[in-house]
C-alpha positions in Angstrom: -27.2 25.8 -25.0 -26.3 22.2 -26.1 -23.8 20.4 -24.9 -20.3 20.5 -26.7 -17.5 18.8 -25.9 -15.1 20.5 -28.3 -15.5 23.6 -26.1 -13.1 21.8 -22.7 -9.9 21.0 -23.3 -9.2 17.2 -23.3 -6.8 16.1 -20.4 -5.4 12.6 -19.9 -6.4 9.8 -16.8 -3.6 7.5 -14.9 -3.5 5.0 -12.0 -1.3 5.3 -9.0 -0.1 2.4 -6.9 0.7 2.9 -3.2 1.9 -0.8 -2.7 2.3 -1.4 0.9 3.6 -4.5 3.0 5.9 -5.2 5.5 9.1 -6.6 5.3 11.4 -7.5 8.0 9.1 -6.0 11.0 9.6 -2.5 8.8 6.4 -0.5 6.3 8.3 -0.7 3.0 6.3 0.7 -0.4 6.8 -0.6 -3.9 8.7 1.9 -6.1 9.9 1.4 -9.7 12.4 3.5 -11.5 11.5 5.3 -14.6 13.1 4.1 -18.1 11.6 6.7 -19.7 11.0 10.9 -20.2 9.7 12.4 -17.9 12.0 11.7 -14.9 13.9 9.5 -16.1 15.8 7.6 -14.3 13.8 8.8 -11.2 12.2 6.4 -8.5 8.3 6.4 -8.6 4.9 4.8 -7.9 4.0 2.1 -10.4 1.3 3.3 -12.2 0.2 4.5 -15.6 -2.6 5.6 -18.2 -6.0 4.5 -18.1 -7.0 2.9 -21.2 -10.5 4.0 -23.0 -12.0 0.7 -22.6 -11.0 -0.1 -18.8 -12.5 0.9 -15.6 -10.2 2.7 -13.2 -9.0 -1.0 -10.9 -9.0 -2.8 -13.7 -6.6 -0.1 -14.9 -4.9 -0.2 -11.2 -4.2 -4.2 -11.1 -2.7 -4.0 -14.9 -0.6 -1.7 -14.4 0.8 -3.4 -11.3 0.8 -6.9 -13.3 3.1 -4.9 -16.1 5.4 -2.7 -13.8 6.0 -5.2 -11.3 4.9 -8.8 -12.0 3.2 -8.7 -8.7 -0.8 -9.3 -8.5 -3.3 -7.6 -6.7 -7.0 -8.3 -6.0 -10.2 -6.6 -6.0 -11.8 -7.4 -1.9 -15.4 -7.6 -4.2 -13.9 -10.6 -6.4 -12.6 -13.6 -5.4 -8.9 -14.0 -4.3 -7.0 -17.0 -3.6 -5.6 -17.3 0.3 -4.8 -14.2 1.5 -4.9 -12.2 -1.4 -4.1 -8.2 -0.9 -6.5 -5.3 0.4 -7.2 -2.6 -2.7 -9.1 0.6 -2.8 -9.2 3.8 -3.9 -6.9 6.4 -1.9 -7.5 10.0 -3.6 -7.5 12.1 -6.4 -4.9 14.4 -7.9 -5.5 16.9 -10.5 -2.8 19.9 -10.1 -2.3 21.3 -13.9 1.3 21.1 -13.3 2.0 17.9 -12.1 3.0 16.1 -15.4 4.7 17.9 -17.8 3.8 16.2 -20.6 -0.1 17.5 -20.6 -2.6 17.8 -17.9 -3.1 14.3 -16.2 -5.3 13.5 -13.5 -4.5 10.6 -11.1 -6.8 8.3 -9.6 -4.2 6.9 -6.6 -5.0 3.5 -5.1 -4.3 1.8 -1.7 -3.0 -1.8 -1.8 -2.3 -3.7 1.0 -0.5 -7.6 1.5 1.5 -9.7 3.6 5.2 -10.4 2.6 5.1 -10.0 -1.2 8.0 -11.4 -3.1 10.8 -9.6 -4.9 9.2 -7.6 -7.8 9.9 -7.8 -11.4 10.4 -4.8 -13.7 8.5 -4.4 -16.9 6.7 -2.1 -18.9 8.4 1.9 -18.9 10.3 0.5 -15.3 13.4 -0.7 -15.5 14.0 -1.5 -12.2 11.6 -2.1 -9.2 12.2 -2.8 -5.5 10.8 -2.7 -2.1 12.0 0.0 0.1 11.0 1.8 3.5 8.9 4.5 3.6 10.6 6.3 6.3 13.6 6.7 3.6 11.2 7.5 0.7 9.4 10.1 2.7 13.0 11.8 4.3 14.5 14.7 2.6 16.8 12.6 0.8 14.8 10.0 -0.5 15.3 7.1 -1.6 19.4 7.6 -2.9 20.7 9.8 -5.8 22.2 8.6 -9.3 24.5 11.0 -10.8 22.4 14.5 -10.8 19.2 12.5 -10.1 17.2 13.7 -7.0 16.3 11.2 -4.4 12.8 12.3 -4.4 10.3 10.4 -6.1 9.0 11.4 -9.5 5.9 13.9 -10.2 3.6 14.5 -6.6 4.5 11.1 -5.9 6.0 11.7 -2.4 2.8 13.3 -1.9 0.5 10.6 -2.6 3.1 7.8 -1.2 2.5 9.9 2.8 -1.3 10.0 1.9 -1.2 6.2 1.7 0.6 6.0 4.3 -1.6 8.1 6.8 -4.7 6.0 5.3 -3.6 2.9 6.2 -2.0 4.2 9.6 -5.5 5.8 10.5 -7.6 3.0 9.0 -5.9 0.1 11.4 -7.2 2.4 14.6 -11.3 1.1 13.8 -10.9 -1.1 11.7 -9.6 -5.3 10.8 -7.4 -3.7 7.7 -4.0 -5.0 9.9 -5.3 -8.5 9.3 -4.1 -7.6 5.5 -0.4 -7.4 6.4 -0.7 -10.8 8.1 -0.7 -14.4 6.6 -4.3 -16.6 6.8 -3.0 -18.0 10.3 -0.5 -15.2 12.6 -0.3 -14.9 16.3 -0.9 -12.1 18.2 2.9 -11.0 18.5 2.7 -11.3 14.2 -0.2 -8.6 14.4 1.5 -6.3 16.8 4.5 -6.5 14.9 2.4 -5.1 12.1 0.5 -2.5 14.1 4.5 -0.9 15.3 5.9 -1.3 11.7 2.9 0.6 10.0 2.8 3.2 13.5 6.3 3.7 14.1 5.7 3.0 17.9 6.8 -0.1 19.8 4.0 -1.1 21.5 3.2 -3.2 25.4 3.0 -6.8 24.8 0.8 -7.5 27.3 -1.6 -4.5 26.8 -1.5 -5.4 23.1 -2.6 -9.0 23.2 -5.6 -8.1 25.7 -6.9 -5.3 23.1 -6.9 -7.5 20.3 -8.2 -10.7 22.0 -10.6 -8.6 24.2 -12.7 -7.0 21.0 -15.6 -8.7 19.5 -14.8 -10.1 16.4 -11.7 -9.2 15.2 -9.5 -12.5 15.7 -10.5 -15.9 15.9 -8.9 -19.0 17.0 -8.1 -21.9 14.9 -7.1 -23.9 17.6 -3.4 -24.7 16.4 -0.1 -23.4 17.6 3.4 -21.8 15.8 7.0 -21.5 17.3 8.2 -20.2 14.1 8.7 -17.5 16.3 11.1 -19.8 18.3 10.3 -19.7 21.7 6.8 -21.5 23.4 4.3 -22.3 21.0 2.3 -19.5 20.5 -1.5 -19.7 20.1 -2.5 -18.7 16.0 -5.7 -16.8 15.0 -7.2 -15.6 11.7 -9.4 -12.4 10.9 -12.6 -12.1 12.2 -15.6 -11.0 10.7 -15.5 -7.7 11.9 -14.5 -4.5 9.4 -15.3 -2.0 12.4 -13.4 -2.2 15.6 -15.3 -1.3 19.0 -13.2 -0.3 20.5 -10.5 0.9 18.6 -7.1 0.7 18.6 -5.6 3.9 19.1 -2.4 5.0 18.3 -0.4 6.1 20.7 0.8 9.8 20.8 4.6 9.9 19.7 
């Protein structure tokens, strides 16, 4: 039988954004609030509809560009400084998880040092930075009025997927380098490996892990006390993807 398109339903295709950085030695997640039906009102993911000419990241950094004002870049194109870690997370496809019509969600992973205050636009009338242990509690992120503090659609859901993918990922491999500036110091990366973990973690131990395994930091020869203190020596990422050893978490 030939091929007919007529005879499957059509069903509509977004992006999801699980924007992660770390702000004040805590994992916080980018979340906008919703000016419009359905969930209005609600907190969310940024994200949106895929347009018919657009290929799913380009879809992923406009919508982020229009929700947020923040920018996010592709590791395959070039990205000035330190620019953020993207890729895809998962896929989402319940029949019920937008009420509108059947929509399937392509969720993507972003990943960047301190980002700046973002910017609402687009159906968000409000976005801010806020922890992920609050958005992924009962009570979510706070309640307006009758609003539930849970965020909008399966968007808990996909927010503690990202989550678990970036806290697995920085066991074997340099993806913690991503949270960091161009130049950090050791004590900057652990502080990054115990906000996206949840653990505190030994100094000591910590420093000869990291400096110990081949190609994962490198010197640059200078030194910070940003951190106030004794100068501390500063690194930058190594060309390794693939830690050998990993870093394992630690059993909480």
């Amino acid at each position: 039988m030939p091929y007919d398109p007529s005879a499957f339903p059509p069903f509509a295709v977004t992006v999801d954004l699980v924007v992660l950085t770390v702000r004040r030695d805590a994992l916080c997640a980018l979340v906008v609030r919703r000016g419009e039906q359905p969930y209005q009102g609600r907190w969310a993911l940024p994200g949106g509809f895929v347009r018919a000419d657009e290929d799913l990241t380009a879809a992923a950094a406009r919508e982020l560009v229009e929700e947020t004002g923040l920018c996010v870049h592709d590791p395959h194109s070039p990205a000035p400084g330190n620019g953020a870690h993207l890729e895809q997370l998962a896929t989402y496809g319940d029949p019920k998880r937008d009420p509108r019509m059947r929509v399937v969600s392509v969720a993507h992973l972003a990943l960047a040092p301190d980002l700046p205050a973002p910017r609402a636009g687009g159906d968000a009338n409000q976005a801010r930075w806020a922890p992920v242990g609050l958005l992924l509690s009962e009570e979510g992120i706070g309640r307006d009025d009758d609003q539930s503090g849970q965020l909008a659609f399966d968007h808990t859901r996909i927010l503690a997927d990202g989550v678990e993918r970036a806290r697995s990922k920085i066991e074997y491999s340099s993806l913690a380098t991503a949270f960091c500036p161009p130049e950090f110091t050791v004590g900057e990366l652990r502080r990054v490996y115990e906000a996206v973990w949840g653990v505190a973690l030994d100094p000591r131990n910590f420093h000869r892990k990291v400096t110990g395994t081949p190609g994962f930091l490198v010197p640059t020869g200078g030194t910070t006390t940003r951190q106030g203190g004794r100068p501390a020596q500063l690194f930058r990422a190594g060309g390794a993807t693939l830690l050998n050893p990993p870093m394992l978490r630690p059993e909480v």
